[in-house]
N, C-alpha and C positions, 0 to 999 in steps of 0.2 A: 504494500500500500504506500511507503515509505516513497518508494521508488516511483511509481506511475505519480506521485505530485512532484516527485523532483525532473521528473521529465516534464511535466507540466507547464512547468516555472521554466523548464531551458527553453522549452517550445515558445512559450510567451514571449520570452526575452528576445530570442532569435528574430522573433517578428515584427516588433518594437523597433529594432538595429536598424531591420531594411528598411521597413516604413520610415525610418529616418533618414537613412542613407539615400530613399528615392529623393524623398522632401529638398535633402539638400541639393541633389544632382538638378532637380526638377528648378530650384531655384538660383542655381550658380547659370546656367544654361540659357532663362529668360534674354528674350533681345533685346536689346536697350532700345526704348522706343525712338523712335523715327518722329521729327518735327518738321510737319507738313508744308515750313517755308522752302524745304529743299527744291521740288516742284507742285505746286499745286498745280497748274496744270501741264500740259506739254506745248513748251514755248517752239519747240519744233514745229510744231503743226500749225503754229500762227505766223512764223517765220514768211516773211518775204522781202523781196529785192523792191527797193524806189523805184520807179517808175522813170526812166531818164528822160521820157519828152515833158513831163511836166515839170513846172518852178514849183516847187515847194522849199515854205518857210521853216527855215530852224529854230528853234528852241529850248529851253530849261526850264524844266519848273523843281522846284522847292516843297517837300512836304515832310513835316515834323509827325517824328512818331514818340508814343507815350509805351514802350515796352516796362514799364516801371514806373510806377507816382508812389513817393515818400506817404507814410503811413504814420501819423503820431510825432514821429521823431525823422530826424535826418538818417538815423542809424537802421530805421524798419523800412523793406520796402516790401509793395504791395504789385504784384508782377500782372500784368492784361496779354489779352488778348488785342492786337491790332489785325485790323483791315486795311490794307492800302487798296485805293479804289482807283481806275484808268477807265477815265470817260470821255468818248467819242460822243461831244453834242450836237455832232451835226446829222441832220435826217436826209443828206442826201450824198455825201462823201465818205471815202473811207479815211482815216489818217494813219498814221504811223508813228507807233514807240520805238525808236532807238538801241535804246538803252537805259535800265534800272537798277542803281545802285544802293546799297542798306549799310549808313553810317554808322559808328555808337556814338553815345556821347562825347567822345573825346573828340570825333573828328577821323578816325578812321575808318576803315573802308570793312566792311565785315564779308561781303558777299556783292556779288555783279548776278544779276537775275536772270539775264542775257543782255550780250550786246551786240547784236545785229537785229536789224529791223522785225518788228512784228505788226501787224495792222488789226484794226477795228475797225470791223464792219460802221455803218451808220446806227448811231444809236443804241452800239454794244461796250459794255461793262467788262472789264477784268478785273480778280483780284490778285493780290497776293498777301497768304495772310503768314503773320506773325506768332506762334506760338505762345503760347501764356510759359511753358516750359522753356523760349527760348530767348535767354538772358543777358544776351550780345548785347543786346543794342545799347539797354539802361536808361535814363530818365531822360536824357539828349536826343535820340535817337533820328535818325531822316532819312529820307529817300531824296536822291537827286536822278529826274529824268531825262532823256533828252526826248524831241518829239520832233515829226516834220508834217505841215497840213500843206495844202492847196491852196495860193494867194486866196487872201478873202475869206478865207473859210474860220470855223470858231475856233481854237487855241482847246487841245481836251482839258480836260478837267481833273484835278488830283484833289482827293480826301481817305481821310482817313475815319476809322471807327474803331475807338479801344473800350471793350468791355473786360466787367470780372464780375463773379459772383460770390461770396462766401457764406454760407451758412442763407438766413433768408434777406442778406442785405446783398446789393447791385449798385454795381458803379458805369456807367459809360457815359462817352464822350467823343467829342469831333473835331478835327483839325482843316483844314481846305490850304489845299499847295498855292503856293505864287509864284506868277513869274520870274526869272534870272536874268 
């Protein structure tokens, strides 16, 4: 009788071990999650060449991002989600983005989004969003674009929208780019 509980107890033990030994394999192994500024969409497939018989106007615009707003103190910070937003307001042209670049605070360069031409149709939206996870940018943060339109035509449009949520409190807010 002795015996069948002392095997009991090995058997228990034994099984205890692996179930842990998976636990850990199962959580060394996890992938580091992936933040969706990498591409949110496939800027290949927007890609296209200027058009060389038309004059098209060149461009900069300026748009400040909030990847972090101070919390209480200079020392807390409270991390968002941003949207940078690329708006084509014209209902009858297509224009062209350039090139999209994501400063941090300091002034450095963190990432180029692409730099050869991509176009928007009349009256189409892209974004590219900012991760609440990703902590490059800091309370400074910008986007500098280059753009090219059709003489006469509207100049697109740069905003942003940074949201958070914690527990049942929300914060967001909005920035709109200007011209260089």
């Amino acid at each position: 009788m002795i015996n069948i509980f002392r095997n009991s107890t090995h058997f228990k033990g034994n099984k205890i071990g692996i179930a842990l030994c998976v636990l850990v394999l199962v959580l060394s192994c996890t992938e580091e999650k992936k933040l969706s500024h990498s591409d949110p969409i496939n800027w290949e497939r927007k890609s296209k060449a200027l058009p060389v018989n038309d004059s098209l106007i060149n461009g900069s615009s300026y748009l400040s991002i909030y990847s972090a707003i101070y919390d209480g103190t200079e020392k807390t910070l409270h991390h968002l989600t941003a949207t940078a937003s690329m708006r084509n307001v014209s209902n009858t042209d297509t224009i062209y983005i350039l090139k999209a670049e994501y400063y941090n605070t300091k002034g450095d360069l963190i990432r180029t989004y692409f730099n050869k031409p991509i176009f928007l149709k009349p009256l189409e939206t892209i974004e590219i969003v900012i991760d609440q996870d990703d902590k490059y940018g800091g309370t400074g943060a910008n986007f500098v674009f280059d753009w090219a339109v059709k003489a006469n035509n509207h100049e697109p449009i740069f905003e942003a929208v940074m949201i958070s949520t914690t527990g049942q409190q929300g914060i967001s807010f909005t920035t709109r780019g200007i011209k260089l």
